[in-house]
C-alpha positions as a Markdown table, in Angstrom:
| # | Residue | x | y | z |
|---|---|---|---|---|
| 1 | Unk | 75.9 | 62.9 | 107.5 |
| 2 | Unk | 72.1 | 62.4 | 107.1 |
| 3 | Unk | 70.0 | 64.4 | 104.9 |
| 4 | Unk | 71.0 | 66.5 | 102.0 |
| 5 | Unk | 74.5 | 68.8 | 101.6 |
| 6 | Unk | 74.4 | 72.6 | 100.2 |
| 7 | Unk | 76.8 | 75.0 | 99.1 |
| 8 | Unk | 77.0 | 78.0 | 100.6 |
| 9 | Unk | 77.6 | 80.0 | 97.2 |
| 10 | Unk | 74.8 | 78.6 | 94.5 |
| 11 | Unk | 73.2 | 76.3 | 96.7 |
| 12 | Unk | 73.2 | 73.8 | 95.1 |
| 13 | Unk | 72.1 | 70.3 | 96.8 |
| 14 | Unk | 74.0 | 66.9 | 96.9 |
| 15 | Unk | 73.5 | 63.5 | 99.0 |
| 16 | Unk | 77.4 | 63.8 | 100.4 |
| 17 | Unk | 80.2 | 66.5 | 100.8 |
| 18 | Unk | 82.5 | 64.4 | 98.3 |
| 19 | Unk | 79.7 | 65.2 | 95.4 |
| 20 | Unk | 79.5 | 68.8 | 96.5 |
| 21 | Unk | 83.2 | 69.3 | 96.9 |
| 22 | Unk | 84.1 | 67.7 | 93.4 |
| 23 | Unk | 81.6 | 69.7 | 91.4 |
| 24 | Unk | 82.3 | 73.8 | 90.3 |
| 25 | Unk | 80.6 | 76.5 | 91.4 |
| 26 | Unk | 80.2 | 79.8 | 89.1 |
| 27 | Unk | 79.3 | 81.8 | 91.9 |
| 28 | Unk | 82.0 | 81.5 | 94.5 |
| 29 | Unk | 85.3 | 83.3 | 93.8 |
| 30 | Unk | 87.3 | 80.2 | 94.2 |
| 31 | Unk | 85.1 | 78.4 | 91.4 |
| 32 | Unk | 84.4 | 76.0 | 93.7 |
| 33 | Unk | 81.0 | 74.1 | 95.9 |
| 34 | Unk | 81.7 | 75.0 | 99.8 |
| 35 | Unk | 79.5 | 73.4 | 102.5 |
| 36 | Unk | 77.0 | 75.3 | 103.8 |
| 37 | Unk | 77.8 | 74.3 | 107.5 |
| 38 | Unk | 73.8 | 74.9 | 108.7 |
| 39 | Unk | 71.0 | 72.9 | 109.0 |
| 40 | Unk | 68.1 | 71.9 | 106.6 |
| 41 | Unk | 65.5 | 74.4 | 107.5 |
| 42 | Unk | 62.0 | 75.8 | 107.1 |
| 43 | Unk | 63.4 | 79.5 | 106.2 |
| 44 | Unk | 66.9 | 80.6 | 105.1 |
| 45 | Unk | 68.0 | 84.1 | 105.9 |
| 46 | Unk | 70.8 | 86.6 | 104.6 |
| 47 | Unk | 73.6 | 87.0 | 107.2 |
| 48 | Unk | 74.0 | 90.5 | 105.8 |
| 49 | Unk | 70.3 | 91.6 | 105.2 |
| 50 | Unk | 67.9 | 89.4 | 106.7 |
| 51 | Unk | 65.7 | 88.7 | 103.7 |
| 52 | Unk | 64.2 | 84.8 | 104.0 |
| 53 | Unk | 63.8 | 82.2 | 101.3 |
| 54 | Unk | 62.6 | 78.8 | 101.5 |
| 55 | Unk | 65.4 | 77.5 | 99.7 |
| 56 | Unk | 69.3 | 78.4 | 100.2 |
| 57 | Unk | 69.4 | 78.0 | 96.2 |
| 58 | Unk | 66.2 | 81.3 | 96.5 |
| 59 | Unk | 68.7 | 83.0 | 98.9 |
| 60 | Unk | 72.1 | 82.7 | 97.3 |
| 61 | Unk | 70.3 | 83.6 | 93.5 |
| 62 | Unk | 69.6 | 87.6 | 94.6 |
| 63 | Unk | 72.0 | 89.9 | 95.2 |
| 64 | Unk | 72.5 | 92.0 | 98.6 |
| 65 | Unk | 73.6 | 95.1 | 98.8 |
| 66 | Unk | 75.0 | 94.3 | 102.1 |
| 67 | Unk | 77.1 | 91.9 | 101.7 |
| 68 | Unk | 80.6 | 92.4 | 100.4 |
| 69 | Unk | 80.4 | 89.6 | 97.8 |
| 70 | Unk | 77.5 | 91.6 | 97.0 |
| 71 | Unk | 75.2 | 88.0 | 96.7 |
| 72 | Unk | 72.8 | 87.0 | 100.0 |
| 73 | Unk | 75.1 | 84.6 | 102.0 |
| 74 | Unk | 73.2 | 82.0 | 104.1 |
| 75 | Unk | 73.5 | 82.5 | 107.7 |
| 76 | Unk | 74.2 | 78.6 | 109.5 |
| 77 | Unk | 73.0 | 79.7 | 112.3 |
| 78 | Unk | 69.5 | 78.1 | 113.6 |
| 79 | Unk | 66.3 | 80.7 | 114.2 |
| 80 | Unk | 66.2 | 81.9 | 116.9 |
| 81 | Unk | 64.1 | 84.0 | 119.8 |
| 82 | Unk | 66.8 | 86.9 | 120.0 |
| 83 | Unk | 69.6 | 87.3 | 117.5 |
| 84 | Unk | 72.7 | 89.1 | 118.9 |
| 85 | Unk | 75.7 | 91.3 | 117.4 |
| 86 | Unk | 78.8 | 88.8 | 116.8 |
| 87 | Unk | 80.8 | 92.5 | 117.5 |
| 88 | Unk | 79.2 | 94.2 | 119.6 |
| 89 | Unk | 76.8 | 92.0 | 121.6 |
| 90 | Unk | 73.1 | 93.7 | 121.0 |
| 91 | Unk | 70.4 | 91.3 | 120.6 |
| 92 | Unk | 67.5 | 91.9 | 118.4 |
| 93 | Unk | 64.0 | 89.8 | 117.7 |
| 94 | Unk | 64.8 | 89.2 | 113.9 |
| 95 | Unk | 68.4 | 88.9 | 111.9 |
| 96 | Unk | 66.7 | 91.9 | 109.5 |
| 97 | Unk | 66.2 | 93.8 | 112.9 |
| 98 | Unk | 70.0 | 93.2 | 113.7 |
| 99 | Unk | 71.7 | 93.9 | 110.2 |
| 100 | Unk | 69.3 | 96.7 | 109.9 |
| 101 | Unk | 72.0 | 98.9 | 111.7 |
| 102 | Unk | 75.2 | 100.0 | 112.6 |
| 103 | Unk | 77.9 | 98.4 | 114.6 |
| 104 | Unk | 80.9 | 100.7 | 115.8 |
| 105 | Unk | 82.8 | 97.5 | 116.8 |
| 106 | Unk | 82.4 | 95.6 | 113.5 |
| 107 | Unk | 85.3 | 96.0 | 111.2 |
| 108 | Unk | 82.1 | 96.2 | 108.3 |
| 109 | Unk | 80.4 | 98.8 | 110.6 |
| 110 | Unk | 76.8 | 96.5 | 110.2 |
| 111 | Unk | 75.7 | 94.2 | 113.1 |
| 112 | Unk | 76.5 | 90.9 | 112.3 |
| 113 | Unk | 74.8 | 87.3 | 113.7 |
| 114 | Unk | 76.8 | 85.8 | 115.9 |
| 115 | Unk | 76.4 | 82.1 | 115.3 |
């Protein structure tokens, strides 16, 4: 694997998923570093709320009243032109646009990105 590995919790970066997965992680419930299974990006947005970082460590650092872990969890999805509902199938121009309302499908009730 080329390039640098995150977790998905604290963000935290490493050179290779043995580093990350033998380290500890104080914010994941499990105490422990999981992959963030996206790509190295530009921006790095909630999958709950939308908000955008530049870093996954920015992201996973706030909290989101959103999300059910009640931290911003980094979507590993790439950008795209139209985001669409995982749930329901509604597309929308921005993930903040999309987790912005409800979902009658989701088992949350809020939109979520499909991937």
């Amino acid at each position: 694997m080329a390039g640098k590995v995150y977790c998905k919790w604290c963000g935290s970066s490493y050179s290779s998923i043995s580093g990350l997965t033998n380290g500890s992680c104080s914010k994941s419930s499990t105490k422990r570093h999981e992959v963030f299974e996206g790509e190295e990006q530009s921006k790095y947005f909630c999958e709950y709320c939308g908000s955008s970082y530049s870093s996954i460590s920015s992201l996973t650092n706030g909290s989101c009243s959103k999300s059910p872990t009640k931290r911003h969890q980094p979507y590993a999805g790439s950008i795209k032109v139209k985001y669409v509902c995982k749930h329901c199938g509604n597309s929308y121009s921005s993930i903040s646009s999309l987790t912005s309302g409800s979902c009658s499908k989701s088992p949350t009730k809020r939109h979520q990105p499909a991937r």
